[in-house]
C-alpha positions, 0 to 999 in steps of 0.5 A: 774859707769853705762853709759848713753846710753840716751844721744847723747854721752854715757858717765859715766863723767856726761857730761850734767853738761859741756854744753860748754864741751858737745857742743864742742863734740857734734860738733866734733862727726858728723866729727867722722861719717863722718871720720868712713863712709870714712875710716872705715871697707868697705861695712858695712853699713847694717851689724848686727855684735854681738859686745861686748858694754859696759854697765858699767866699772865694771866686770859685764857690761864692756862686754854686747853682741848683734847683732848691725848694724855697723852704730848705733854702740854708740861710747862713753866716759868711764872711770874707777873710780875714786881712793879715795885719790888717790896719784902719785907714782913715780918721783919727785911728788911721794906722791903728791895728784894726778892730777884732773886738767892738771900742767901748766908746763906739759901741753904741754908735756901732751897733746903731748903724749895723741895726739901720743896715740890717732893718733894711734886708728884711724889708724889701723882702716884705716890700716884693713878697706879693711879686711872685703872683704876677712874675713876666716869665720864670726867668724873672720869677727866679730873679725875684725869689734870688733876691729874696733869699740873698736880702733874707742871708744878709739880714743874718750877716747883720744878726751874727754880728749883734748876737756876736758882739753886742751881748744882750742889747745885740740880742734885742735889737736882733729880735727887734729887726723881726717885729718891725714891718715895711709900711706898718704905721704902728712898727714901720721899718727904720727908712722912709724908702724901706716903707714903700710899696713895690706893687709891680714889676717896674717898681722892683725894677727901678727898686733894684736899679736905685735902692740896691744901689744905695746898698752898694754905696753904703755897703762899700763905705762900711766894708772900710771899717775899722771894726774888722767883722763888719768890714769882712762880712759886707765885703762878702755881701757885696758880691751878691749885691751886684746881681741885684743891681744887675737884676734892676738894670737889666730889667729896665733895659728890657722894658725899653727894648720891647717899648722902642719895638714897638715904637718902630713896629708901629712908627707912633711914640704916642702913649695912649697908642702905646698903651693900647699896644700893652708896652710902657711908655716912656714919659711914663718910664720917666716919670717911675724913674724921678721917683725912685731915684728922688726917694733913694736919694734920701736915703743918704741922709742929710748933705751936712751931718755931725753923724756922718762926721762921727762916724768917719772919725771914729773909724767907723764908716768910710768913703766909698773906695776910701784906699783909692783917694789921693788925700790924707784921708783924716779930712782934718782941713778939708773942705767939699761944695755943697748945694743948698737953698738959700733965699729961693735959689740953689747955692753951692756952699763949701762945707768942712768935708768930714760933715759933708760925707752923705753928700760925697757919698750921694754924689759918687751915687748920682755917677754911677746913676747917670753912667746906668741911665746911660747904658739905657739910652744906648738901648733906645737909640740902636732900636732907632728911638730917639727920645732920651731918659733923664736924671732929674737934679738932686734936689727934685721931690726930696723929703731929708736935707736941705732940699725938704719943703722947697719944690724944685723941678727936675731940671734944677729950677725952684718954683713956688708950691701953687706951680709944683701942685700943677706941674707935678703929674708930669713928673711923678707917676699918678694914679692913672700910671700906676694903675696902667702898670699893674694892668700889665701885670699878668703871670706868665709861668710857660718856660721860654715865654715872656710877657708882651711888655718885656723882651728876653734877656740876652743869655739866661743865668749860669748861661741857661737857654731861655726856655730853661725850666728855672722855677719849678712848681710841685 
């Protein structure tokens, strides 16, 4: 599974064999360029940044580094192997000879949630494209631009397969994921998240920390569909995904190193002090966390849904590691314990499982969440801190499902809208915060240094010392 880096478009699906295929994104990829150069990450045009490109799929060429200038970056089409006699394994076409072409029946409904996924690629590149200008050291600065490019390959990935297998309809939509812009009132992005700005470096790392961790969740549950192309092709963006989350995690951990030094250095958790001694404060940290962990929340739809239902038995969407759970895997008497409000008080519903498969989803999320949030609390506690970050409930400042229009605080309780209004600015960064991070926000390119509010990784990328010259500007 090596990929042609000698055609225009890299690929490993033999792409010249499909003239009219090859045309037709051939077509498409000068509107991509144009798109990256409008809405890509700003000033970056004579930057040689060390980027991780993949050779091939497999364990040994997926992660090829090199100094390569941003615009000759080679966007390309990768999927994993195909599975020999692979089977659908779940819902009412469980057992069934996988898919190789897209059942007339789904079409639609198909071709509806690859769009959905691939809306979201472009738009968190548009959402981070300012980021480079005020980047903490060229660790970072590399870190950002990887994302960029890798959220940019698995928009194509998204492409190939509309152009590949949904004839003109496929090709419009493709167009389509280019017109959209994140945020823009008159052709937002699909997702309320992908809306969001990400004005600063914290906000890009709670983003990858939380948002690109929906995608690990989502993309797993689509790497088990029984539409084959789909399931190969995100079978291989989730190894790239994983840096991403890594990039988020290890970010933050970062930041609270620095913060709890500094805490000690100066034996004061006052924040005002804190903020005088230009680190983040962790009441504020906590409150960047609520939000970005509430807003991803929404991002797996409604806890009860027909659609989600669909798309488990049509074959479709899956679990997340769906082959690793002991049931029938069909869900046809199932049931899954729901939370919802019912006459101002949280209530645990059971509710037919196949309906219930955001919340599974969701829920499997929140785990992987709190064993992170827990790694970051191990960071505080050996700086000799002892102040604990929380994961609010599922329910707090949520805007889909049952918990949208009811105000309820982070540990859980239902309150009134008076007592939200007023409590609230402990919870969710205000405008003071927001302005205190990007006051932090300076650029700083020297190789080996880092801005005072962060500390050093533990080791540099593909095991670089920390003073390597990872961007280099010509």
């Amino acid at each position: 599974m090596s990929i042609d880096y000698s055609q225009k478009i890299p690929n490993n699906v033999d792409l010249a064999s499909d003239k009219t295929l090859q045309r037709a994104l051939e077509h498409w990829q000068p509107r991509f360029l144009d798109w990256w150069g409008e809405m890509g990450p700003e000033g970056t045009r004579n930057f040689d940044v060390y980027l991780r490109t993949a050779v091939s799929v497999d364990h040994s060429g997926w992660a090829h580094f090199d100094h390569v200038k941003m615009p000759d970056y080679r966007w390309g089409i990768f999927l994993n192997p195909a599975e020999s006699g692979r089977r659908i394994g779940f819902g009412a076409h469980k057992g069934e000879p996988a898919w190789q072409e897209v059942p007339g029946e789904y079409r639609s409904t198909l071709r509806r949630i690859i769009v959905t996924q691939g809306d979201t690629e472009p738009a968190s590149v548009e959402q981070q494209r300012h980021l480079g200008l005020t980047c903490p050291s060229l660790y970072d600065l590399r870190n950002v631009f990887q994302v960029n490019v890798e959220e940019g390959r698995h928009l194509w990935a998204m492409v190939y397969l509309l152009h590949a297998y949904f004839g003109r309809d496929g090709r419009e939509e493709a167009e389509a994921l280019l017109q959209r812009r994140s945020g823009d009132a008159d052709h937002p992005r699909i997702l309320g998240a992908f809306n969001e700005q990400t004005p600063d470096w914290l906000s890009f790392f709670m983003f990858t920390f939380f948002t690109d961790r929906d995608g690990k969740f989502q993309l797993s549950a689509l790497a088990e569909s029984g539409f084959d192309p789909l399931a190969r092709t995100t079978r291989f963006m989730l190894m790239e995904e994983a840096h991403h989350m890594f990039i988020g995690e290890s970010g933050i951990g970062r930041i609270l190193q620095r913060t709890a030094e500094v805490m000690m250095m100066h034996k004061t958790d006052d924040p005002a002090r804190l903020r005088e001694l230009g680190v983040m404060d962790l009441p504020t940290m906590q409150r960047y966390l609520n939000f970005h962990y509430s807003v991803t929340l929404d991002l797996f739809g409604a806890e009860v849904s027909s659609n989600a239902a669909n798309f488990f038995t049509g074959g479709l969407k899956g679990r997340f590691e769906e082959g690793k759970i002991a049931d029938d895997h069909q869900l046809l008497d199932s049931a899954y314990p729901v939370t919802e409000v019912a006459d101002g008080k949280l209530v645990v519903r059971e509710m037919p499982a196949a309906n219930a498969l955001n919340e599974r989803l969701r829920d499997d999320y929140i785990a992987d969440i709190n064993a992170g949030v827990g790694r970051w609390n191990k960071i505080i506690r050996k700086a000799g801190v002892e102040v604990t970050l929380t994961v609010p409930h599922k329910g707090f400042n949520r805007r889909i499902g049952a918990f949208a229009g009811t105000a309820i605080t982070p540990k859980g309780e239902v309150i009134g809208p008076a007592e939200w209004e007023q409590r609230c600015r402990d919870w969710l960064p205000t405008s003071e915060d927001r302005a205190y991070v990007h006051s932090l926000m300076g650029r700083v390119v020297e190789p080996g240094k880092f801005a005072n509010w962060i500390s050093p990784p533990s080791r540099g990328i593909n095991n670089q010392p920390a003073d390597f010259d990872y961007v280099r500007f010509n």
